[in-house]
TORKOL-4160 file (C-alpha; in steps of 0.2 Angstrom, whole numbers, padded with zeros to 4 digits, m for minus):
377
<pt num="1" X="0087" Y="m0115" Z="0030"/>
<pt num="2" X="0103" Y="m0103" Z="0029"/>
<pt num="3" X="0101" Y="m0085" Z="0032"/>
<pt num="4" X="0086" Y="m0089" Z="0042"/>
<pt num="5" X="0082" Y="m0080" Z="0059"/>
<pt num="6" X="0071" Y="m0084" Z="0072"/>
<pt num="7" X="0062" Y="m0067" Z="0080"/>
<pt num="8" X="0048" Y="m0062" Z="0091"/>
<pt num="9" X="0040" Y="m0047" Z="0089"/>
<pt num="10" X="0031" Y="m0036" Z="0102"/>
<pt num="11" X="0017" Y="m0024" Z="0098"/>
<pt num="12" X="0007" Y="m0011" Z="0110"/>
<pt num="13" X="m0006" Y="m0002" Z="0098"/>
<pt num="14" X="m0016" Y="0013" Z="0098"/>
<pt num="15" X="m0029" Y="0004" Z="0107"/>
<pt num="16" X="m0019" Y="0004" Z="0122"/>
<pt num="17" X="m0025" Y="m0015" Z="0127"/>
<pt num="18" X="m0008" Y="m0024" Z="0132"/>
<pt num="19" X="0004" Y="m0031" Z="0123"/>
<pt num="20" X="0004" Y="m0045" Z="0109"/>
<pt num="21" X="0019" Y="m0055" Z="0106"/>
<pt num="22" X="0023" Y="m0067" Z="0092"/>
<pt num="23" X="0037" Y="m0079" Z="0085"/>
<pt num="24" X="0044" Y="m0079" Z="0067"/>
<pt num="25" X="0056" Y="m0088" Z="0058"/>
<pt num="26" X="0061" Y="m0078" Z="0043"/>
<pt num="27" X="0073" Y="m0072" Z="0031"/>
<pt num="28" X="0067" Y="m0055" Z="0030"/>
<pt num="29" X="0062" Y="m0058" Z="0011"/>
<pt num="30" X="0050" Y="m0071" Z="0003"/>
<pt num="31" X="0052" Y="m0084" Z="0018"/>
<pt num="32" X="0040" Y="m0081" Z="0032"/>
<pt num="33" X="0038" Y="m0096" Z="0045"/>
<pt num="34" X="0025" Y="m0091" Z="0058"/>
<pt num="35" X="0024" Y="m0096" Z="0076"/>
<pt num="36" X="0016" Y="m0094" Z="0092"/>
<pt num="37" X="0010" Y="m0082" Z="0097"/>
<pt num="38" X="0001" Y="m0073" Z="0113"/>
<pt num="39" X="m0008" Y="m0057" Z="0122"/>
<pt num="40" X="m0002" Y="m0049" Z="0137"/>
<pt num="41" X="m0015" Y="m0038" Z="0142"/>
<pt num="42" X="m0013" Y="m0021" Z="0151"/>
<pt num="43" X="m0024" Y="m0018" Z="0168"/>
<pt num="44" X="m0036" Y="m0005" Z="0172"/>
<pt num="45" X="m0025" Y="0008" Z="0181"/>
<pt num="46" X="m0010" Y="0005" Z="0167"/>
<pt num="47" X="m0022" Y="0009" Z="0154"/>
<pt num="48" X="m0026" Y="0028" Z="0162"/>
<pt num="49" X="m0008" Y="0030" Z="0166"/>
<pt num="50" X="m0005" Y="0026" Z="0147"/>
<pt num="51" X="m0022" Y="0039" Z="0143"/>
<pt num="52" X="m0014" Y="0052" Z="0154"/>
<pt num="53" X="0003" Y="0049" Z="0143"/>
<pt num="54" X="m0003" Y="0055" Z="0128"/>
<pt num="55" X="m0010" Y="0070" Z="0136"/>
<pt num="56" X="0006" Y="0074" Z="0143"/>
<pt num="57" X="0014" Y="0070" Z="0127"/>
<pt num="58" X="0009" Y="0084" Z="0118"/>
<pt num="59" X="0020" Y="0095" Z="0125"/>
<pt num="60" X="0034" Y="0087" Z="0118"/>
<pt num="61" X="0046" Y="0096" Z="0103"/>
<pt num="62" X="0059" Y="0085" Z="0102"/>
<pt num="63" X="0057" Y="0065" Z="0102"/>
<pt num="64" X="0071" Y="0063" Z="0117"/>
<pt num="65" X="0060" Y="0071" Z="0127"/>
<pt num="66" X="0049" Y="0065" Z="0143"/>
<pt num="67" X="0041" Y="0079" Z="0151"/>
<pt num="68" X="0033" Y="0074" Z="0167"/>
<pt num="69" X="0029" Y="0057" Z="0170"/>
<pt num="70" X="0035" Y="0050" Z="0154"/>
<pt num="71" X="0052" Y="0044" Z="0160"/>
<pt num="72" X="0044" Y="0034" Z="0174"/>
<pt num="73" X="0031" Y="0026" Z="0164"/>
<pt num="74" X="0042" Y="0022" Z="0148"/>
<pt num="75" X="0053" Y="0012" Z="0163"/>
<pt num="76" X="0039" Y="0003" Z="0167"/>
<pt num="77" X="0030" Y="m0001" Z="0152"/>
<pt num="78" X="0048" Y="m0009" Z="0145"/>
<pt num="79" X="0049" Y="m0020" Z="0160"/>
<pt num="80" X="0029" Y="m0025" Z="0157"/>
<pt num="81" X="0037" Y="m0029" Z="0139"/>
<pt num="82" X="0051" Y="m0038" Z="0148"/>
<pt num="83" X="0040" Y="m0051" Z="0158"/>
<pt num="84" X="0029" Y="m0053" Z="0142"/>
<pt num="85" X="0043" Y="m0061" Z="0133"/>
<pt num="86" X="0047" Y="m0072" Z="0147"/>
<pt num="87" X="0031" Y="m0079" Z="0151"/>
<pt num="88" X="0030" Y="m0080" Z="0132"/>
<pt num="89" X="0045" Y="m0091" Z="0132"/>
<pt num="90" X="0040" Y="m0101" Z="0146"/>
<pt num="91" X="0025" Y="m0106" Z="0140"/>
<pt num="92" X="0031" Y="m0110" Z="0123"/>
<pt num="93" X="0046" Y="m0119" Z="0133"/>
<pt num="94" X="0060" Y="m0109" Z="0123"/>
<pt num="95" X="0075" Y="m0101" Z="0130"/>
<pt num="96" X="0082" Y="m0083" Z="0127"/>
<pt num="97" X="0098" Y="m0092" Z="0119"/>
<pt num="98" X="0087" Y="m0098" Z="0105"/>
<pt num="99" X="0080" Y="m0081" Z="0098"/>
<pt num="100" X="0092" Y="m0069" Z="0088"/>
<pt num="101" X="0084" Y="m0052" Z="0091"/>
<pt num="102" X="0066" Y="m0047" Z="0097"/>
<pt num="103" X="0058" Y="m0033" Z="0087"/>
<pt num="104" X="0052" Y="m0017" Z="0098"/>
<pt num="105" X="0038" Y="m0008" Z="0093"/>
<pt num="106" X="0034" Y="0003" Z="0110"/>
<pt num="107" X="0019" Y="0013" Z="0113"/>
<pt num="108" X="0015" Y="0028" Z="0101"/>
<pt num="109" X="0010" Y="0043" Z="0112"/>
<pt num="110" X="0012" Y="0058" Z="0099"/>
<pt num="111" X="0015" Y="0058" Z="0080"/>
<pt num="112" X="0015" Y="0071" Z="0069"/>
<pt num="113" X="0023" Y="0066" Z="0052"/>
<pt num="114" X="0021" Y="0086" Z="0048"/>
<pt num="115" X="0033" Y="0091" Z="0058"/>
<pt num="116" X="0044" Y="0073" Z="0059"/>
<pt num="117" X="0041" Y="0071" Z="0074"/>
<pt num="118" X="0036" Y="0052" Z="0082"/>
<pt num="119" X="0038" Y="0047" Z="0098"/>
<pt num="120" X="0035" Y="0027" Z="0104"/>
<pt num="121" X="0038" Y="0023" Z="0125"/>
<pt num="122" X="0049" Y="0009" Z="0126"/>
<pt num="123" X="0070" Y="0007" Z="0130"/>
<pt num="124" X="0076" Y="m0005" Z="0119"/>
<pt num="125" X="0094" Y="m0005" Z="0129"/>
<pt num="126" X="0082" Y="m0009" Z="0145"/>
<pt num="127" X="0072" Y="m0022" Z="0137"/>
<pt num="128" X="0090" Y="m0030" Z="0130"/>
<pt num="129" X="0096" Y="m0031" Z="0148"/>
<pt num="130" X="0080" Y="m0037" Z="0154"/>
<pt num="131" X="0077" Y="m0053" Z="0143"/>
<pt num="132" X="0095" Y="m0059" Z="0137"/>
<pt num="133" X="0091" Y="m0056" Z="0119"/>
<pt num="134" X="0096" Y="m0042" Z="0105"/>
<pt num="135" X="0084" Y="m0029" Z="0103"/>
<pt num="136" X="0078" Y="m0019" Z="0087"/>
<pt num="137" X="0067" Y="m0003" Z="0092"/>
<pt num="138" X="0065" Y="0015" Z="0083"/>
<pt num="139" X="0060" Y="0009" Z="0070"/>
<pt num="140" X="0051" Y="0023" Z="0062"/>
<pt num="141" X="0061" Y="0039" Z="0066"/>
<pt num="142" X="0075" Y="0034" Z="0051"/>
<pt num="143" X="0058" Y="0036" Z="0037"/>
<pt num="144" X="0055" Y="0051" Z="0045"/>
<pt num="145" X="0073" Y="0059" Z="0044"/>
<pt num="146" X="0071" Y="0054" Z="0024"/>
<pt num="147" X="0055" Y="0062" Z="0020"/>
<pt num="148" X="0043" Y="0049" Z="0025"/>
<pt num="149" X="0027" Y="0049" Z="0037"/>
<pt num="150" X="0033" Y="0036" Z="0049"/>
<pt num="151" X="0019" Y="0023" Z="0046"/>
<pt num="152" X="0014" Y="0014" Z="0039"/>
<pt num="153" X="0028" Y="0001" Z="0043"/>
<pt num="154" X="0018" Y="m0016" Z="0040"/>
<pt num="155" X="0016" Y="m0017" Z="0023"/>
<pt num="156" X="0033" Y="m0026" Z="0018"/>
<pt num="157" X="0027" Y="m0039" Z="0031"/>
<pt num="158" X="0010" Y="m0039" Z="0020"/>
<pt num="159" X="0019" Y="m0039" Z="0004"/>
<pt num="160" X="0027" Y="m0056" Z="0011"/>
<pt num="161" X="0011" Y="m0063" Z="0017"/>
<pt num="162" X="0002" Y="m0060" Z="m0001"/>
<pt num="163" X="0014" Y="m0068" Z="m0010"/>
<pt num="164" X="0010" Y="m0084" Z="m0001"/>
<pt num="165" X="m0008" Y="m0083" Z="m0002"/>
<pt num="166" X="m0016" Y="m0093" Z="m0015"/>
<pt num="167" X="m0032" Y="m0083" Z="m0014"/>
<pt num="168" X="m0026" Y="m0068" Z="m0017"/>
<pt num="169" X="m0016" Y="m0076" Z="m0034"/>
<pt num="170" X="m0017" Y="m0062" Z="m0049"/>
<pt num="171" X="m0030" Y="m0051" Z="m0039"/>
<pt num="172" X="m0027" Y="m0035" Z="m0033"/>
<pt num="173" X="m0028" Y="m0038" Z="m0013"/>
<pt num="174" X="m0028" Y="m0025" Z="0002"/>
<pt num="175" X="m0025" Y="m0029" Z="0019"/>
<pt num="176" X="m0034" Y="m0020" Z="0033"/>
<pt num="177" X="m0028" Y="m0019" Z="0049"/>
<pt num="178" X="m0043" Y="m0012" Z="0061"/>
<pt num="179" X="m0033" Y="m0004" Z="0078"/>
<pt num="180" X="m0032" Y="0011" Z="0085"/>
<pt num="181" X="m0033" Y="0020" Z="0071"/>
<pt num="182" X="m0036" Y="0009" Z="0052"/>
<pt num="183" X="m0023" Y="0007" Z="0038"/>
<pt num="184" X="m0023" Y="m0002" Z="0022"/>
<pt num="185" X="m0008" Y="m0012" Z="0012"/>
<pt num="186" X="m0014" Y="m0014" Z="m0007"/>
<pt num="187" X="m0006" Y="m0028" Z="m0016"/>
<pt num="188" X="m0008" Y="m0024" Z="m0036"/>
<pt num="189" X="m0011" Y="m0038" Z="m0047"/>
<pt num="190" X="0005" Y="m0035" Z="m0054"/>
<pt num="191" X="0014" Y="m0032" Z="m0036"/>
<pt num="192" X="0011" Y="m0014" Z="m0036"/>
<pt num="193" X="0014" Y="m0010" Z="m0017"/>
<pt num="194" X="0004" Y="0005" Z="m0010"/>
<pt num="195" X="0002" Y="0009" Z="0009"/>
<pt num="196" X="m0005" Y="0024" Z="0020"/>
<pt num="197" X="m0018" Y="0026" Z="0036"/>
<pt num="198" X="m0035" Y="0023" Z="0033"/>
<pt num="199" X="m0046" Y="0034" Z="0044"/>
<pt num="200" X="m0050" Y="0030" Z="0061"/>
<pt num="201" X="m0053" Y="0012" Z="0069"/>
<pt num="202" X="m0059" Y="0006" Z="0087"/>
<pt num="203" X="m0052" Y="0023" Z="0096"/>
<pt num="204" X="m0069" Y="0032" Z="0093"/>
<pt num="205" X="m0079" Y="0018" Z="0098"/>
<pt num="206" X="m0066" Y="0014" Z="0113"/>
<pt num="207" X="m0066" Y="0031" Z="0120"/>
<pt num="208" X="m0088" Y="0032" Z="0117"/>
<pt num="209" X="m0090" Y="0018" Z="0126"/>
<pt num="210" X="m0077" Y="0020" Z="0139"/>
<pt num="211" X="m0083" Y="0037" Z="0143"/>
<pt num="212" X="m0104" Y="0032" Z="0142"/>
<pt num="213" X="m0104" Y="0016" Z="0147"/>
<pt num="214" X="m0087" Y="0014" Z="0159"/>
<pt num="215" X="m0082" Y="m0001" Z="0147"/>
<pt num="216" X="m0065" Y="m0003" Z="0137"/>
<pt num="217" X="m0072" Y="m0005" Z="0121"/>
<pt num="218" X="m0089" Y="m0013" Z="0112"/>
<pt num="219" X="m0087" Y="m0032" Z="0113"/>
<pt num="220" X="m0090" Y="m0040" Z="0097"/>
<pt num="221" X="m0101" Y="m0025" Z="0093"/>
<pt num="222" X="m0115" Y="m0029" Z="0104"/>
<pt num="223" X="m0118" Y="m0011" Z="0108"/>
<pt num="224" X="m0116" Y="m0005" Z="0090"/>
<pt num="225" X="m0129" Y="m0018" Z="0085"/>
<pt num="226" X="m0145" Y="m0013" Z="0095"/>
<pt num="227" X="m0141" Y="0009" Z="0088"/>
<pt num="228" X="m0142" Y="0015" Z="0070"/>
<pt num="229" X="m0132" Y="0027" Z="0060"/>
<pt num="230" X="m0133" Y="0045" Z="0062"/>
<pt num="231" X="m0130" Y="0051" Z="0044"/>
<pt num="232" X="m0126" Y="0069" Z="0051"/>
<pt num="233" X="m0113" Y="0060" Z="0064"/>
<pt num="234" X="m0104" Y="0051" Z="0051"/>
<pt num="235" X="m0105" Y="0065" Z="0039"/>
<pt num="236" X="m0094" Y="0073" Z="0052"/>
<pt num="237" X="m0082" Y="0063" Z="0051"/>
<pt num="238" X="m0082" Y="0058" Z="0035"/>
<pt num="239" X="m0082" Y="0074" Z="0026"/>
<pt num="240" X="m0066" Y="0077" Z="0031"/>
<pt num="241" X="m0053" Y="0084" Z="0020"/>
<pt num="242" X="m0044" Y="0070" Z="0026"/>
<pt num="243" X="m0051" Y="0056" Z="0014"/>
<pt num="244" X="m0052" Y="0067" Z="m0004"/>
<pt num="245" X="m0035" Y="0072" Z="m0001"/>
<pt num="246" X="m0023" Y="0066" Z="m0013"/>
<pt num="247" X="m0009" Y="0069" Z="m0004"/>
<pt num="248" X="m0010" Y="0051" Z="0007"/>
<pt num="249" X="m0004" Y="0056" Z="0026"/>
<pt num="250" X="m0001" Y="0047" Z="0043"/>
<pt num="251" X="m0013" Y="0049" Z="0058"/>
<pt num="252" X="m0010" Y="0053" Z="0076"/>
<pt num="253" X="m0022" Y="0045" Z="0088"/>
<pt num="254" X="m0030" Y="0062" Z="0092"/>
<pt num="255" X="m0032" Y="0066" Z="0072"/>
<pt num="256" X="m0052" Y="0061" Z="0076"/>
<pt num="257" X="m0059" Y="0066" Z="0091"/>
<pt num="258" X="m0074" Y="0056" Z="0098"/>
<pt num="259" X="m0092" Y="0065" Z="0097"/>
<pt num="260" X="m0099" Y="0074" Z="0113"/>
<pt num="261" X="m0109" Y="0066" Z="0125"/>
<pt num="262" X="m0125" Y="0075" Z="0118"/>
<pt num="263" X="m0121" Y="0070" Z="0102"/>
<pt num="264" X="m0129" Y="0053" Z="0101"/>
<pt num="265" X="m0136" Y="0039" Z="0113"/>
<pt num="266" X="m0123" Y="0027" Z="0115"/>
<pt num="267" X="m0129" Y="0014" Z="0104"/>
<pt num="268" X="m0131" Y="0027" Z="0090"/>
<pt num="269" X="m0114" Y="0032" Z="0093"/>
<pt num="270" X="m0107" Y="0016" Z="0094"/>
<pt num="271" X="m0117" Y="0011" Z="0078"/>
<pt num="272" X="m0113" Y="0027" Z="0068"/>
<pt num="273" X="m0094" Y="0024" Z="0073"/>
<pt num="274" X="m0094" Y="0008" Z="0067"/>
<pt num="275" X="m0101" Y="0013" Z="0052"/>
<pt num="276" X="m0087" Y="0027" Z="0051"/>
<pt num="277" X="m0074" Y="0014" Z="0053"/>
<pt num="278" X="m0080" Y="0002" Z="0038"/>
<pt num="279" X="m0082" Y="0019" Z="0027"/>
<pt num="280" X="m0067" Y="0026" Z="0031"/>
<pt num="281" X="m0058" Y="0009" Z="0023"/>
<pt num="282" X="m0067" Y="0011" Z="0005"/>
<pt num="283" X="m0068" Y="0029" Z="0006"/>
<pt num="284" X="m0047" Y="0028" Z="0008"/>
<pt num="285" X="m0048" Y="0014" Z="m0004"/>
<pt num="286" X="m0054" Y="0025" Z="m0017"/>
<pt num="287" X="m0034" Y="0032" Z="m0018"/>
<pt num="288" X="m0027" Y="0015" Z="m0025"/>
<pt num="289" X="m0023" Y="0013" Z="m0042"/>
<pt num="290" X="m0032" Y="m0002" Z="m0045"/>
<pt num="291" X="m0048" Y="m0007" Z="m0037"/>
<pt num="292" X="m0045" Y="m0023" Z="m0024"/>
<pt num="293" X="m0054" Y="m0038" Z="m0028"/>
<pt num="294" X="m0051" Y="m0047" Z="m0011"/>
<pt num="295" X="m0048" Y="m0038" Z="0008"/>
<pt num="296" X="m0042" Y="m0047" Z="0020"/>
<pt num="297" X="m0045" Y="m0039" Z="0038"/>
<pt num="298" X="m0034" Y="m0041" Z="0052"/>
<pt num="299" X="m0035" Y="m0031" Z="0071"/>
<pt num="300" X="m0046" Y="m0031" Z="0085"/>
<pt num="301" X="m0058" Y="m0021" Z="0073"/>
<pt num="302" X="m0063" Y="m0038" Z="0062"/>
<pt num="303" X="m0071" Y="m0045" Z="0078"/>
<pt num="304" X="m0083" Y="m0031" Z="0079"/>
<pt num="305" X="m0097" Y="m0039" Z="0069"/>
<pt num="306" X="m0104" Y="m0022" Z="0064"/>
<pt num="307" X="m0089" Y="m0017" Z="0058"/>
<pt num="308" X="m0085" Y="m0032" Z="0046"/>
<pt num="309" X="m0106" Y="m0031" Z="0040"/>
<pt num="310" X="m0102" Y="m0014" Z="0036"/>
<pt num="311" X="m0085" Y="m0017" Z="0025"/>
<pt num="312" X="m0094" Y="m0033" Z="0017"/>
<pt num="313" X="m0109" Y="m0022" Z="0012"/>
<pt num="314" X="m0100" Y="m0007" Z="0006"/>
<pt num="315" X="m0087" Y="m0018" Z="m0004"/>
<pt num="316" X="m0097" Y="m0027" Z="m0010"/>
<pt num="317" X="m0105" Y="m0013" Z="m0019"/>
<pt num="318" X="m0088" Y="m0014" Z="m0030"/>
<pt num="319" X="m0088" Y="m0033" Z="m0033"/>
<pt num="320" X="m0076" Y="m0037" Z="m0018"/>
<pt num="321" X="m0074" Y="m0048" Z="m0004"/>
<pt num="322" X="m0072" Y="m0046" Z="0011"/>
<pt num="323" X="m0064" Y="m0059" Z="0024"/>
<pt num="324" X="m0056" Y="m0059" Z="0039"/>
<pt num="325" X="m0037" Y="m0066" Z="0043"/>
<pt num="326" X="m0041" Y="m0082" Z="0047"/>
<pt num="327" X="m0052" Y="m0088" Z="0032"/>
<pt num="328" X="m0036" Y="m0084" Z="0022"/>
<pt num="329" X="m0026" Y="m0095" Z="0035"/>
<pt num="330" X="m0019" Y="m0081" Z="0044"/>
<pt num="331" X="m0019" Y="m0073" Z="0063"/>
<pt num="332" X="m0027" Y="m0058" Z="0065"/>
<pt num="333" X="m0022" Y="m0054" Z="0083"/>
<pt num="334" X="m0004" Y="m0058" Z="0080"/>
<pt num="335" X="0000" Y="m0050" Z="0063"/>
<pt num="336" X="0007" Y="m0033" Z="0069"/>
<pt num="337" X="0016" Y="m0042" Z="0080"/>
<pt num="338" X="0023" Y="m0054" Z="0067"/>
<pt num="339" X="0027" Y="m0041" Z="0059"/>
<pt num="340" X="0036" Y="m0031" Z="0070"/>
<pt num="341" X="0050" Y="m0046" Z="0071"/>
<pt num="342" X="0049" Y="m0048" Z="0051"/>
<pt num="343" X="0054" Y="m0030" Z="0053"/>
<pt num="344" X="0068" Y="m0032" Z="0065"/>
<pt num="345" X="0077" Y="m0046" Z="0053"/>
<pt num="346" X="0076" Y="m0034" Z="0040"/>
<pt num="347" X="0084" Y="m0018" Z="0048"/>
<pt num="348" X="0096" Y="m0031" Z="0055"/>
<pt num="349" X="0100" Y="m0037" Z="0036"/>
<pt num="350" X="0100" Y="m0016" Z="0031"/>
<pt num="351" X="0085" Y="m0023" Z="0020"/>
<pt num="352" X="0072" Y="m0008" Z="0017"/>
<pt num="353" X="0058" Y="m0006" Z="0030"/>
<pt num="354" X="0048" Y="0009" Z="0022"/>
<pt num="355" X="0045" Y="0014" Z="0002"/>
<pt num="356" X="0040" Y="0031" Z="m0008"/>
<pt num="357" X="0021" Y="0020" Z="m0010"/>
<pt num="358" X="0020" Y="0016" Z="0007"/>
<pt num="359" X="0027" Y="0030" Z="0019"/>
<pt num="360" X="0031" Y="0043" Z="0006"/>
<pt num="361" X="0048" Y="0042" Z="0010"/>
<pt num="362" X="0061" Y="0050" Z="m0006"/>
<pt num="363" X="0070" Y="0033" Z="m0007"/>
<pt num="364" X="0068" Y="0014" Z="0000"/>
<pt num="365" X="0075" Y="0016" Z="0016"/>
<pt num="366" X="0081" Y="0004" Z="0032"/>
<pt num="367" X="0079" Y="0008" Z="0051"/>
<pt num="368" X="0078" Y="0007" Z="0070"/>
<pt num="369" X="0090" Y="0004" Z="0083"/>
<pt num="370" X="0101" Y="m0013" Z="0089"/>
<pt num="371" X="0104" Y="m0014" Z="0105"/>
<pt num="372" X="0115" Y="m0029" Z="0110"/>
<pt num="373" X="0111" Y="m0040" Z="0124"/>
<pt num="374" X="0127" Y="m0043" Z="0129"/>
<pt num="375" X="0133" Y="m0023" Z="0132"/>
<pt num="376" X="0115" Y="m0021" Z="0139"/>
<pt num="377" X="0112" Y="m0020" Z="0157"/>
């Protein structure tokens, strides 16, 4: 089909768990072709290297900046990227020659859309060098220099995907996406688009369990499932002038802190963080101009049983549904990826990445960075 390119797209969340990478074929508008699509996962020790990052990001003022280790570990975690694409392509038996650009998302070790500030590891001119093929990173920083709060960056993709969905036909939709930290894309019945973070995702219950059980994060919810909900825990967090604000603003990682050790058993605070995520999406929701008949939950978050339970109940409460990626025919591991390389056509194209209803941003506006395989090295 003319005017169709054929991207991959790599995405490293707030979650810090590795790297997911996915294939698109896409015009950057109505046409979306999804492909394969894979997870790289980081190890144990890349992980606290990646934890002690964001501790030693927070000394930066200016987003060229890699105080202490930063340079060194921004090397490394483009080459991890860098042998994620080309295991990817090996086992889908593609070559490098066959994709047109690959869209770079990089880690997020510090963002603070009050100060326009965003900083994401990754060298696109490195990765371009690395894997033979064009490379479109920074993809947030342009939103940022034009009034915007960086993020969230998915909801064009989402926009794309709802058009396609005949589920969603004449409803008002939101997609969820449960990472690191939640944000929600809301669909109006009439194609309204409005976007903005959520509240906290799996990072609370990541770092509980992590720090009370030495485990990366609660496997399906199994932890969560056997504690209850500590209404003066989630209050909280919930509370928060964060969720009656109407001014809608973008989340840092460390914008939620996890509770103290004292604070909870660990299945209590597990269960009472889950429960914080799933409210956290309705109490956000409450923002929207419309109230969504359908969500449709994407993230490592829908696996977390507790979590989805949660969401269904509280919806439900306001006649919606809930559902999880795949009962609508879609890929809830892959989507930020996918994404991500929708997103890299578009910049390519000068097409608009962020809006004033998704990012805040004054005016519709492009972004990121294009760094040519064939000057890189």
């Amino acid at each position: 089909m003319a005017g169709m390119l054929t991207a991959i797209g790599l995405m490293s969340g707030t979650s810090l768990d590795g790297i997911d990478v996915a294939l698109l074929r896409t015009d950057g508008e109505a046409v979306v072709e999804r492909g394969p699509s894979m997870a790289s996962p980081y190890d144990a020790a890349f992980r606290r290297r990646l934890q002690g990052a964001l501790e030693t990001a927070k000394s930066i003022g200016e987003r060229s900046e890699r105080p202490g280790d930063l340079a060194q570990i921004e090397r490394e975690l483009t080459l991890r990227h860098g042998e994620a694409v080309r295991a990817f392509l090996a086992e889908n038996g593609l070559e490098p020659s066959g994709i047109d650009v690959i869209g770079f998302h990089g880690q997020t070790v510090l963002h603070r859309p009050d100060q326009a500030l965003t900083v994401q590891l990754g060298d696109g001119r490195l990765l371009a060098g690395a894997t033979g093929i064009d490379v479109v990173c920074d993809m947030r920083a342009n939103d940022m220099a034009h009034g915007g709060q960086g993020a969230p960056l998915i909801p064009a993709y989402h926009a794309a995907l709802a058009a396609g969905l005949s589920r969603a036909s004449g409803k008002a939709v939101v997609f969820v996406n449960i990472g690191g930290i939640s944000n929600i894309t809301f669909i109006g019945s009439g194609g309204e688009i409005v976007a903005f973070d959520s509240g906290p995702g799996n990072t609370l219950i990541d770092q509980w369990v992590e720090a009370h059980a030495g485990i990366p994060y609660d496997q399906g919810g199994m932890i969560a499932s056997e504690g209850r909900v500590d209404a003066g825990l989630a209050g909280r967090y919930l509370d928060q002038a964060f969720f009656t604000d109407p001014v809608r603003r973008s989340l840092d990682r460390n914008d939620f802190r996890p509770p103290e050790g004292r604070d909870a058993s660990l299945e209590d605070g597990a269960r009472t963080l889950a429960h914080v995520t799933a409210a956290a999406v309705l109490r956000s929701a409450r923002h929207l101009p419309e109230r969504p008949k359908l969500y449709v939950v994407s993230g490592g978050g829908r696996l977390n049983r507790v979590i989805m339970n949660d969401l269904a109940a509280l919806a439900g409460t306001e006649g919606a549904e809930v559902v999880a990626a795949e009962a609508v025919g879609l890929d809830g591991d892959s989507m930020e990826a996918e994404a991500w390389a929708y997103l890299a056509v578009r910049a390519l194209r000068g097409l608009p990445l962020t809006f004033p209803g998704t990012t805040g941003v004054k005016a519709p506006v492009t972004g990121g960075l294009w760094w040519k395989a064939a000057v890189s090295g």
